[in-house]
C-alpha positions in Angstrom: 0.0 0.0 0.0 1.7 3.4 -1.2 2.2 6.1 1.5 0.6 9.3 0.9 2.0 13.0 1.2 0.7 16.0 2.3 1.9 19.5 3.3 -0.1 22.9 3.6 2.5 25.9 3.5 2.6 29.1 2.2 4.6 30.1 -1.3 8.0 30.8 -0.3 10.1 32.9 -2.1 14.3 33.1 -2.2 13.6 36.3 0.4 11.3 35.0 2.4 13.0 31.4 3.1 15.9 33.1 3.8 14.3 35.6 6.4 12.8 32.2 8.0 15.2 29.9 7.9 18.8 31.4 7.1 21.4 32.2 9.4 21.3 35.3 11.4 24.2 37.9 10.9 26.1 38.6 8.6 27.8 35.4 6.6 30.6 37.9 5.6 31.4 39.5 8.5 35.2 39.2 9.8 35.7 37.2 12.7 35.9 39.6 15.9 39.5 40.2 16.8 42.4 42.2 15.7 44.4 40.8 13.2 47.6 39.4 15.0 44.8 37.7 17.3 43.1 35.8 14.3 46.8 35.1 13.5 47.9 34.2 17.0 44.4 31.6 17.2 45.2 29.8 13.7 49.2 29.4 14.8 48.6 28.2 18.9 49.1 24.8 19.0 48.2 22.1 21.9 49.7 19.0 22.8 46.7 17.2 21.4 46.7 19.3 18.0 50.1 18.4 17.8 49.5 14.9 18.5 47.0 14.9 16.0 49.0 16.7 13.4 51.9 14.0 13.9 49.7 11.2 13.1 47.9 12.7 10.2 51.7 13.3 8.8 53.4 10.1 9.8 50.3 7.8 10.3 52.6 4.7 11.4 52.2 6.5 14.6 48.8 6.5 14.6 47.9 2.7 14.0 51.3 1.0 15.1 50.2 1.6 19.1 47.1 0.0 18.3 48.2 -3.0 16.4 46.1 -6.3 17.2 49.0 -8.6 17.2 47.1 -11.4 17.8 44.2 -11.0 15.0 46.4 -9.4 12.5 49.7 -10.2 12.8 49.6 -13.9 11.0 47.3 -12.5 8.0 50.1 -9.4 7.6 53.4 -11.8 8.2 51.5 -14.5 5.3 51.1 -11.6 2.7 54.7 -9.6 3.3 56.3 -13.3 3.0 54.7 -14.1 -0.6 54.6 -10.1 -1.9 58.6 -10.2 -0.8 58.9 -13.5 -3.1 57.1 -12.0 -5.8 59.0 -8.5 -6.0 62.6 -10.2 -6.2 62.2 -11.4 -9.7 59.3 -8.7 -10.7 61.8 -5.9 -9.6 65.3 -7.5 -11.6 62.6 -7.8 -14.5 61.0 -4.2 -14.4 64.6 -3.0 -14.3 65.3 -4.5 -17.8 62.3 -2.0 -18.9 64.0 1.1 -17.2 67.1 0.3 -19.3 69.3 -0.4 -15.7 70.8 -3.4 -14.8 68.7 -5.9 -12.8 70.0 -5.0 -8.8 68.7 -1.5 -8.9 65.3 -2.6 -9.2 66.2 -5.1 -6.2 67.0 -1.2 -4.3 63.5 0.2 -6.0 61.8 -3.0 -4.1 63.1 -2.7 -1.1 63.3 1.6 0.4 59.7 2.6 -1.5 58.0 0.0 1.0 59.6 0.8 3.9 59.0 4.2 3.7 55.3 3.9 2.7 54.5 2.1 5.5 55.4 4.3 7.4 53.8 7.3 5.6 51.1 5.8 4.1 47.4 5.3 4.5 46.4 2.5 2.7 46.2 -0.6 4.4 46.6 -3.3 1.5 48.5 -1.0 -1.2 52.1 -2.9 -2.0 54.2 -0.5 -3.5 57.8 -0.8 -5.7 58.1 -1.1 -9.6 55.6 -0.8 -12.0 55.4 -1.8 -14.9 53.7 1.0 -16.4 56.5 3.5 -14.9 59.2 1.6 -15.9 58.1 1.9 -19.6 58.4 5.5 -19.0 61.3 5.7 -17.5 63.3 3.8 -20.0 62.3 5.4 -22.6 63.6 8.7 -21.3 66.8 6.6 -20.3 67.5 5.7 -23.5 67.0 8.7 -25.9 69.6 10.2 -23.2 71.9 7.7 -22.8 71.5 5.4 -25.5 73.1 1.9 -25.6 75.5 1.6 -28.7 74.9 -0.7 -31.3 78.5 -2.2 -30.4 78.9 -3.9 -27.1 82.4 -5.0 -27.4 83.2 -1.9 -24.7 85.2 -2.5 -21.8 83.9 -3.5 -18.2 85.2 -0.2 -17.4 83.1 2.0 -20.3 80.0 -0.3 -19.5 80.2 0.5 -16.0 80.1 4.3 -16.6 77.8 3.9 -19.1 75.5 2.0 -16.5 76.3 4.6 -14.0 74.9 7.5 -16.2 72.0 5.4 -17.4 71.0 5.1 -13.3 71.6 8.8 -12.8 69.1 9.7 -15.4 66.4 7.3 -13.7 67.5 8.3 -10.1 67.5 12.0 -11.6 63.8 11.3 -12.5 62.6 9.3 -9.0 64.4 12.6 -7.2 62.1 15.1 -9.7 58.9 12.9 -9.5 59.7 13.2 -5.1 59.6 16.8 -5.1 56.5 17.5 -7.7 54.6 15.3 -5.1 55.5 17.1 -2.6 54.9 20.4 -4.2 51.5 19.3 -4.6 51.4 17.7 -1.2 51.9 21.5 0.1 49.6 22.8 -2.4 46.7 20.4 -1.8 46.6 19.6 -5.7 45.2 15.5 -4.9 42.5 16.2 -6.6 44.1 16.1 -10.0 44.1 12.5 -9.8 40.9 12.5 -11.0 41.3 13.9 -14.6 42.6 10.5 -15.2 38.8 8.2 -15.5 38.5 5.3 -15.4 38.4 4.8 -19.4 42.0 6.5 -19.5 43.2 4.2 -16.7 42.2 1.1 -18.2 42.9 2.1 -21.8 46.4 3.8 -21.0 47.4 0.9 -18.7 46.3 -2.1 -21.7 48.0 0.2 -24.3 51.1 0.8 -22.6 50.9 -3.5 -21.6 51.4 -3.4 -25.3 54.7 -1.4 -25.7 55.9 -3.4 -22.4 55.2 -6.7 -24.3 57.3 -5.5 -27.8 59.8 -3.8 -25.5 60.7 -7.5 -24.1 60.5 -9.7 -28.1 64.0 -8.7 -28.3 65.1 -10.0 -25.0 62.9 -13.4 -25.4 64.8 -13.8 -28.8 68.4 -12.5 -27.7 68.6 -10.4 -30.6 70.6 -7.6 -30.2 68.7 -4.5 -31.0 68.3 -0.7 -30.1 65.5 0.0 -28.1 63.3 3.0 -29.8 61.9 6.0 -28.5 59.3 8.6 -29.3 56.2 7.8 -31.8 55.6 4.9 -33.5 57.3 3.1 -31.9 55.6 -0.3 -31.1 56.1 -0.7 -35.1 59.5 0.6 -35.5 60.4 -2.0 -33.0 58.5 -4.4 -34.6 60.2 -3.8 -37.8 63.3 -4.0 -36.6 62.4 -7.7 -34.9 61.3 -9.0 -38.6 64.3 -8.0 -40.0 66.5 -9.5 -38.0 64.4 -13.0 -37.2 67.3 -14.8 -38.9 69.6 -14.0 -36.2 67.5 -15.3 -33.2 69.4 -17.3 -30.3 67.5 -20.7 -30.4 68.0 -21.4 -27.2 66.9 -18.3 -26.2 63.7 -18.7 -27.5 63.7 -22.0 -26.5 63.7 -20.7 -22.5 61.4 -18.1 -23.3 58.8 -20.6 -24.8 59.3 -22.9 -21.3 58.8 -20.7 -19.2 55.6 -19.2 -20.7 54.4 -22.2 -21.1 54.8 -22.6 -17.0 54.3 -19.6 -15.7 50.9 -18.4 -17.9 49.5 -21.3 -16.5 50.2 -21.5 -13.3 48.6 -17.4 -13.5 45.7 -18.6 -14.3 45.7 -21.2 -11.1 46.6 -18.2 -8.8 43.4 -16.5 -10.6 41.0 -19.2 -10.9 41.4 -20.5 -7.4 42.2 -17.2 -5.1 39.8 -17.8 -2.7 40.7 -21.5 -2.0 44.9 -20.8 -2.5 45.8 -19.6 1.3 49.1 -17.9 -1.2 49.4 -17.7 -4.7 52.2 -20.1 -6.2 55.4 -18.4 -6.2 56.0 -19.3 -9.8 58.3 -16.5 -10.8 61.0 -17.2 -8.3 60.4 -21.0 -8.9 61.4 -20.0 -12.4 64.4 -17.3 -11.8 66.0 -20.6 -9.2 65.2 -23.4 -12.6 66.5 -21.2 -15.0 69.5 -19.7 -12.5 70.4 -23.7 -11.5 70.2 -25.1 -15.1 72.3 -22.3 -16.8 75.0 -22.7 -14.4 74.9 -26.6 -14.2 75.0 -26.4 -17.9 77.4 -23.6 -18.7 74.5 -21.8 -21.3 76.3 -18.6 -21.1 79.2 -19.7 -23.1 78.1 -22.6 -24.9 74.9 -20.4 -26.3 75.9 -17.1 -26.0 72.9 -16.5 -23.3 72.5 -12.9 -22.2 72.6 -13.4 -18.2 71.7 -10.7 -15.7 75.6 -11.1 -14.5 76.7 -9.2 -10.9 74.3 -8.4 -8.4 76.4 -6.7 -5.4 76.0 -7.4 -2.5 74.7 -4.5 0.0 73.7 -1.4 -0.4 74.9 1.1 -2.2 76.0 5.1 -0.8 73.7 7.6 -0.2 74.2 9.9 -3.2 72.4 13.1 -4.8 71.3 12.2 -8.5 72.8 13.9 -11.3 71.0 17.2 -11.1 72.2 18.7 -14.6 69.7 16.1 -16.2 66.8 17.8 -14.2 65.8 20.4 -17.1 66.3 17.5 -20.1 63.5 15.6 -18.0 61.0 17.6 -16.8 58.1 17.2 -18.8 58.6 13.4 -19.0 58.4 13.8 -15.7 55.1 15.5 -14.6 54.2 12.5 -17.2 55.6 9.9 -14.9 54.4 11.9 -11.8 51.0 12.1 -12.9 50.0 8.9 -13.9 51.9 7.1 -10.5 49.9 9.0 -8.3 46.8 8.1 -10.5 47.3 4.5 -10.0 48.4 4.3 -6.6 45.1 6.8 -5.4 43.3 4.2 -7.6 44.0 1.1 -5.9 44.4 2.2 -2.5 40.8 3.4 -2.9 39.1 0.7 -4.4 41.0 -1.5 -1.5 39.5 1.0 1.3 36.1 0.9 0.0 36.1 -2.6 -0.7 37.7 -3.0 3.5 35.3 -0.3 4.6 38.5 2.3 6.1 39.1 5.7 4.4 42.4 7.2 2.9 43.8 10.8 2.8 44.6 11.4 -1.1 46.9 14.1 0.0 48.9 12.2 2.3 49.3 9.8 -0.6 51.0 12.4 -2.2 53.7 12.7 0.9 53.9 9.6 1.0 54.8 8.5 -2.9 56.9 11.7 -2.9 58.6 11.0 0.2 59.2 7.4 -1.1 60.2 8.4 -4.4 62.5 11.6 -2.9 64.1 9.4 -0.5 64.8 6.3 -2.3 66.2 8.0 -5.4 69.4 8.7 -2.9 70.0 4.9 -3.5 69.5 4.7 -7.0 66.0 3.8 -7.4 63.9 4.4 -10.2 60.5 5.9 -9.9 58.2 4.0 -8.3 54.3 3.7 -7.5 51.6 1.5 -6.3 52.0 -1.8 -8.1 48.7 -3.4 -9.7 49.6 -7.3 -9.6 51.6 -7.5 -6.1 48.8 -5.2 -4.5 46.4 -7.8 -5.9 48.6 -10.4 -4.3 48.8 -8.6 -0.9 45.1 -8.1 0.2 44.2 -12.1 -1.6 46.9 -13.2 0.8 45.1 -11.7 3.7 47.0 -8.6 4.7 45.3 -6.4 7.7 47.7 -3.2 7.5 50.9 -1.8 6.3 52.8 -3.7 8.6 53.0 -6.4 6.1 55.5 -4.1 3.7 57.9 -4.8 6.8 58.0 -8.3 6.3 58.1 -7.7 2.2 61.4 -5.6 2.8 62.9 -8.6 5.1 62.3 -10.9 2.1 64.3 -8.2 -0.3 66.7 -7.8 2.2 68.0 -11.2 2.4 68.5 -11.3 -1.1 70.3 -8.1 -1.5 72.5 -8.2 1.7 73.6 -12.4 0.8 71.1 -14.0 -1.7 71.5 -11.5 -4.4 75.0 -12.9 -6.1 73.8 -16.2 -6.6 71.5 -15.0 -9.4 74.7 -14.6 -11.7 73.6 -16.7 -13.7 70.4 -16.0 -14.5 68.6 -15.5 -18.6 67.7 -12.6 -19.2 64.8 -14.3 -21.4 63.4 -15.2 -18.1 62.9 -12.0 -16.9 61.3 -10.7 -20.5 58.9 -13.6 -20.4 58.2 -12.7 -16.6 57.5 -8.9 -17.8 55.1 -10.1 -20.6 53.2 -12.7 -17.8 52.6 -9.8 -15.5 50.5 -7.9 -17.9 48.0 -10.6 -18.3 45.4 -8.6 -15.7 45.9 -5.8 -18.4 45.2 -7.6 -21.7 41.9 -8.8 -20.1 40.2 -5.0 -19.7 40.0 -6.0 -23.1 36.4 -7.5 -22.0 34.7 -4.1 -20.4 34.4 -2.6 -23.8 31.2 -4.4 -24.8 29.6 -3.3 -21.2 31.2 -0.2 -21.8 29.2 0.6 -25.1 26.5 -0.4 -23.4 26.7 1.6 -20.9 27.9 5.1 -22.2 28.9 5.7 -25.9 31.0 8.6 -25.0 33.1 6.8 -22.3 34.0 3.7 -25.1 35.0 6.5 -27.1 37.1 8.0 -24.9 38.4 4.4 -24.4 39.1 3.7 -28.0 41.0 7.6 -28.9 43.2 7.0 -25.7 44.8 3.4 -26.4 45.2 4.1 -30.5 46.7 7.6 -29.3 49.1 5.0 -26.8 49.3 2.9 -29.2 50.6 4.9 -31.8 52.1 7.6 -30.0 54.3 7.3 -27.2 53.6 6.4 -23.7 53.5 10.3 -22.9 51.9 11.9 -25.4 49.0 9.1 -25.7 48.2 9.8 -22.0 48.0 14.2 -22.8 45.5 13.1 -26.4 43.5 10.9 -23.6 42.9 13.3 -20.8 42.6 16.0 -23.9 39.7 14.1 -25.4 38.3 13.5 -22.3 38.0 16.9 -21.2 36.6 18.1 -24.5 33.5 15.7 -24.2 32.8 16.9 -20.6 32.9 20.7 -22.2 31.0 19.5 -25.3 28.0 17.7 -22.9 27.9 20.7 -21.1 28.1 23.2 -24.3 25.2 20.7 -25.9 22.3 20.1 -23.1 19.1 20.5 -24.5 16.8 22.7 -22.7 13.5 20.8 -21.3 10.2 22.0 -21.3 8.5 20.2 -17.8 4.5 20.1 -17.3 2.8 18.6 -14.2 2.0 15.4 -13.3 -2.2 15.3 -12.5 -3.3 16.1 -8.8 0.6 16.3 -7.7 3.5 18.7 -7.4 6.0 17.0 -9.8 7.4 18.7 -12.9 8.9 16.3 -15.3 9.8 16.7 -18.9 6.6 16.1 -21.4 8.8 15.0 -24.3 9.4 11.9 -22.0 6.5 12.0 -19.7 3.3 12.0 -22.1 1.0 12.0 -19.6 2.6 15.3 -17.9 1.0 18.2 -19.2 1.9 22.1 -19.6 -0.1 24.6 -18.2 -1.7 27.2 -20.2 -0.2 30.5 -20.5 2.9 29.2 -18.9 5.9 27.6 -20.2 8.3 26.0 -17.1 11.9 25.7 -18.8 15.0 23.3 -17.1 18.3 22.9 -17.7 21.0 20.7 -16.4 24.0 22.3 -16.6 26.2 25.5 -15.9 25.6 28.5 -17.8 28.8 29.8 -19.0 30.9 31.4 -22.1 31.0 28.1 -23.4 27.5 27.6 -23.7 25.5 30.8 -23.1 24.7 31.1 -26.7 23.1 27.2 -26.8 20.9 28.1 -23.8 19.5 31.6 -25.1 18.6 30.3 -28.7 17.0 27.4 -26.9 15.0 29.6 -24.7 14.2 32.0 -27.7 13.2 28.9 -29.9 10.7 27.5 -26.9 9.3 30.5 -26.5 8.8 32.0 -29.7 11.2 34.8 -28.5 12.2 36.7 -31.9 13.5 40.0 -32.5 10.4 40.8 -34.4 7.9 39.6 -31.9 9.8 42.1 -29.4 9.7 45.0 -32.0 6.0 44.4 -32.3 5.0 44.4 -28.9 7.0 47.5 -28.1 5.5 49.5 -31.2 1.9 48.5 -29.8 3.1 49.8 -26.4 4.0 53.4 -28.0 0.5 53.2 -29.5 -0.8 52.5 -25.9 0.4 54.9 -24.3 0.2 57.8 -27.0 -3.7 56.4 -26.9 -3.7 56.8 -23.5 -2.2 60.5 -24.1 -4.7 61.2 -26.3 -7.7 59.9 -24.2 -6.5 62.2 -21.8 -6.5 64.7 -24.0 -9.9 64.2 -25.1 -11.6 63.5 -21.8 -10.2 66.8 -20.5 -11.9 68.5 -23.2 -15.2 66.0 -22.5 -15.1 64.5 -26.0 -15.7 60.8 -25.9 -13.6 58.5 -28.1 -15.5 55.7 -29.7 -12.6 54.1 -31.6 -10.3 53.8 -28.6 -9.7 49.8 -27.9 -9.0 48.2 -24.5 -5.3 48.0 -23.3 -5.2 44.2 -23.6 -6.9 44.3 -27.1 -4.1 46.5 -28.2 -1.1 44.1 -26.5 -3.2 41.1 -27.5 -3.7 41.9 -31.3 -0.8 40.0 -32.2 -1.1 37.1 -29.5 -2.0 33.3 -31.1 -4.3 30.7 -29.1 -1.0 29.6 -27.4 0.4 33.4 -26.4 3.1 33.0 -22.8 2.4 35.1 -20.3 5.1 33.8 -18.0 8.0 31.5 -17.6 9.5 29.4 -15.0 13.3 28.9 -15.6 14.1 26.0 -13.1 17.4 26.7 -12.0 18.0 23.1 -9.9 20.4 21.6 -12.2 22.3 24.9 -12.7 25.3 23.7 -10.5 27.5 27.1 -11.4 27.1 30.4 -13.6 29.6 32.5 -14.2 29.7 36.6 -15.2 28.5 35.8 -19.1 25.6 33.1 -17.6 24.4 36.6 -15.6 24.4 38.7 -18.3 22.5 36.8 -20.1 19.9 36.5 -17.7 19.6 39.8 -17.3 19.0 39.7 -21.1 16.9 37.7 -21.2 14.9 39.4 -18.3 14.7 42.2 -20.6 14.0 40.9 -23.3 11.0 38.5 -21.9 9.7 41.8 -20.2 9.8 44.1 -23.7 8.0 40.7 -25.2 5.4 41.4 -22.3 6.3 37.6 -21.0 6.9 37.4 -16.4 9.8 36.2 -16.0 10.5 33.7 -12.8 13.2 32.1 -11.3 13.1 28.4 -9.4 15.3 25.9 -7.4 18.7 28.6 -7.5 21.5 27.5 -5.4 23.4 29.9 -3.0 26.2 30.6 -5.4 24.5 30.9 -8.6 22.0 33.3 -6.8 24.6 35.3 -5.4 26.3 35.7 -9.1 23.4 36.8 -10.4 22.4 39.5 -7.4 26.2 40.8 -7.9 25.8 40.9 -11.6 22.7 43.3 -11.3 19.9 41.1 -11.9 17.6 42.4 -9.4 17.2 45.7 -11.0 15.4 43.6 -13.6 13.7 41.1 -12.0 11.8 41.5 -8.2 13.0 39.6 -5.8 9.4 38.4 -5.2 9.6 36.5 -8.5 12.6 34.5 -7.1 11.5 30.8 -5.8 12.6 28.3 -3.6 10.5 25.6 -5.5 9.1 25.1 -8.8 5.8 24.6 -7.5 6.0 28.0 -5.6 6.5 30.2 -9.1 3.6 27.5 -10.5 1.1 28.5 -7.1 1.7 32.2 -7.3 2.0 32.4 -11.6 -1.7 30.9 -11.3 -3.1 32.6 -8.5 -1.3 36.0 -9.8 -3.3 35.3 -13.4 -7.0 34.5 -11.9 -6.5 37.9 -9.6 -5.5 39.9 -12.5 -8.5 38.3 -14.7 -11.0 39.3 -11.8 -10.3 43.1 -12.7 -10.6 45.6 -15.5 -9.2 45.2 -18.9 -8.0 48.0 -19.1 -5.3 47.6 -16.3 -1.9 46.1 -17.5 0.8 44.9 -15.3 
């Protein structure tokens, strides 16, 4: 049985509901106090605000003295234990990508996840290399300091080649560290979300695709130049066919194995999460097969095997990156910057949603820039949030960001005494364990039909940003994505259409009657809604709409204002004649006269419902008070319904109100319909000759 509604009030205007219900005083009044006491009050600080501020800053010291070491600390020690395993051979393998040998990305695996857990807010987010970044990075790596076609250097000349190839990376980490927290200071978190969720998904599957060509040549063991810039998924391609004929056999021999292990054993780990208490480690099972066999068998000689070779031991000296490759970088950088702090806001909110805890996007950016500022003192490349081990960490049953300790233990033991033991292992493997990681990438592949379903515009926006990816660079696909993205928002907004409403039967809904059939329009009154700003871009849209719905031409105006100079010089003359007691028997009726050029469907007022006008700015107003003029030269009343605050306030600052009377300003649209009607049956109640 359906509830019923009723509610007897008066018709409240703007004015009136703000009499009864608005604050009293002055909203813009300064606060009482001379100025160096306002400033003294904002800058005194308690021990408790300082308590709180230190938390909110550093939030390890927030949740680490209330730690449930009992109920969390298995789940946490589980997850750190198997993300650990998973980011030794993930971070040797994303360091091929970044064009740096393979133990820096050991150092990129091990400082970013210390210091986000102790700076960051998100519970189950596993941080280190990406991917994605890595891509990025490398690319900028080598169109500065590209690797010669000639290898026959000496290990001297490599090693200073390798030592200015991890300055330019380091260089970058240090750049992306203090943009962060730049916008850290400057409260800029919100920029995160320019990148939607199309862009996401169709930047991240695009650039899976430049990771996977990237890695053909390491698979193969041919020796070619990496590419930068556009095109170049099909220079590299290009480059591949032509020199097929020089593939190492057993090269692609390992790299066929070990696909045909691990893709499997990926889809095990994904299949069966809920019932797998941890993933199978089948990366490291790999990097210890392939490391064992090559060095039982001597591959590296007998093959010519390209192996990852050294891995010191340690850690390496605090040092300041080279700064002179700071201005060469830059805008790769905001690049880099922009889309890590994406992804890592990305994932650690759909994890706090999904765990029911809330994050501070700002402190995210301290945090990444913090890790990323910090860590590229030890040679690290840029780093981020990372999609598959964060995956990994919450399956495995994390509980908070104590589990990154236990993930830096693991990476410790290999750097300080495991890491020289992996001499000997392929480089193929690591290629073939970059292209298995971007399985979860290649499968967004399946939103697009739900995505066409759902909104045209958004698979659009999908489809320009991975060909722009695709065929562009990394970079510059990402700028054409948010570009095209931004341009739909501004071209909904420029192209709403402007809705006539008419009122559901025996109620007080308004709905539109080109959707609602059985809503119908009131006579004499034409109620008008729009659902968007009013703004430069799109003031001329809404006035040709309003002129087209109601009839509002230039020579309808002209005509009404020429019969009210014949009124009134009538009405002169009348005078005229009366005070000379002649009687004028030609004379019509004022509303005859205004009427003459009226049809059966004349407007005598409209109600613009202002509800879904979320902002206007100073053109929106002056066009309103256009239009005001314009509708009252056109004899037509002229109401406003449903304004918010701010776009009431714009249009009392612009000068509206010397148009329009404040008593024709509603809080409803049902208040302009109540008072339009009852204003109409009072004014047919008296004399024709009276015009208002």
């Amino acid at each position: 049985m359906s509830s019923g509604v009723s509610v007897r009030r008066g018709v409240l205007t703007e004015e009136q509901f703000s009499q009864l219900f608005g604050e009293e005083g002055d909203d813009d009044a300064a606060p009482a106090g001379s100025l160096w006491e306002r400033v003294r009050r904002r800058c005194s600080c308690s021990a408790e605000e300082l308590r709180r501020a230190l938390v909110a800053r550093v939030p390890v010291a927030g949740w680490l003295p209330r730690y449930k070491l009992r109920r969390w600390l298995l789940g946490d020690l589980v997850a750190g234990l198997t993300v650990g395993i998973v980011h030794i051979p993930q971070g040797m393998a994303f360091a091929l990508l970044t064009s740096v040998a393979p133990i820096y990305g050991l150092y990129t695996s091990f400082f970013p996840v210390v210091l986000y857990m102790i700076f960051g807010t998100g519970r189950h987010v596993s941080t280190g290399t990406f991917a994605i970044l890595s891509l990025m990075t490398g690319s900028v790596v080598e169109r500065l300091v590209p690797r010669p076609a000639n290898l026959n250097y000496t290990s001297g000349l490599l090693e200073a080649l390798e030592e200015r190839r991890i300055g330019v990376a380091s260089g970058i980490a240090f750049l992306v560290g203090i943009i962060m927290v730049a916008m850290f200071i400057l409260q800029l978190g919100f920029l995160s979300t320019y990148l939607s969720e199309p862009i996401v998904k169709a930047f991240t599957n695009a650039a899976a695709f430049h990771v996977m060509i990237s890695q053909i040549q390491n698979m193969l063991g041919l020796p070619l130049p990496r590419f930068t810039g556009s095109f170049t998924i099909f220079k590299t391609l290009a480059s591949v066919f032509k020199a097929l004929s020089m593939t190492n056999i057993a090269e692609l021999v390992i790299s066929c194995l070990c696909l045909a292990v691990l893709l499997p054993i990926k889809e095990i780990n994904t299949r069966f999460r809920s019932k797998l208490r941890t993933p199978i480690p089948g990366e490291i099972a790999m990097v210890l097969l392939a490391t064992g066999i090559t060095f039982a068998s001597n591959l590296e000689s007998r093959f010519d095997i390209q192996i990852v070779g050294q891995l010191p031991a340690g850690f390496p000296r605090p040092t300041l990156p080279s700064m002179e490759v700071l201005p060469d970088v830059l805008g790769d950088t905001v690049a880099i910057t922009f889309v890590g702090y994406a992804v890592s806001v990305s994932l650690a909110m759909i994890y706090a949603e999904k765990h029911r805890y809330t994050i501070d996007p700002n402190q995210e950016l301290l945090a990444h820039g913090i890790s990323n500022l910090i860590s590229s003192l030890f040679k690290c490349f840029p780093n981020s949030a990372t999609l598959a081990t964060t995956n990994i960490l919450e399956s495995a049953g994390a509980n908070t960001q104590l589990s990154g300790f236990f993930t830096a233990i693991v990476v410790l033991v290999v750097l300080l005494w495991v890491g020289p033991l992996f001499y000997y292992l392929p480089k193929a493997v690591l290629a073939c364990i970059n292209v298995v990681s971007l399985r979860q990438m290649f499968l967004q592949f399946q939103d697009l039909p739900q995505l066409w379903r759902i909104s045209r515009i958004d698979f659009a926006v999908w489809i320009i940003t991975w060909l722009a990816v695709i065929v562009l660079n990394v970079e510059l696909g990402l700028a054409v994505g948010v570009l095209f993205s931004m341009m739909t928002v501004i071209c909904r907004t420029q192209r709403v259409e402007c809705a006539v409403l008419g009122r559901a039967s025996n109620t007080e809904i308004y709905r539109p009657v080109q959707q609602n059939g059985k809503c119908s329009e009131i006579p004499g009154l034409k109620i008008l809604s729009y659902n968007a700003p009013v703004y430069y871009g799109n003031r001329n849209f809404f006035k040709e709409a309003v002129s087209r719905l109601l009839g509002l031409t230039q020579e309808k105006i002209r005509k009404r204002e020429k019969a009210q100079k014949a009124l009134e010089e009538g009405r002169a003359d009348d005078i005229s004649i009366i005070e000379n007691g002649i009687a004028n028997p030609v004379y019509l009726p004022d509303r005859d006269v205004l009427d003459s050029d009226s049809g059966p469907e004349d407007i005598k007022s409209v109600i613009v419902n202002c509800s879904g006008i979320i902002f206007i700015d100073v053109a929106g107003a002056r066009l309103f008070i256009q239009m005001c003029i314009e509708c009252n030269k056109a004899g037509i009343r002229l109401y406003l319904a449903g304004c918010n605050d701010s776009v009431l306030k714009t249009l009392k600052c612009s000068g509206l109100m010397e148009h329009l009377s404040a008593q024709h300003v509603f809080v409803t649209v049902h208040d302009a319909v109540v008072y339009v009607e009852h204003t109409t049956e009072a004014l047919d109640q008296k004399t024709s000759t009276v015009w208002v």
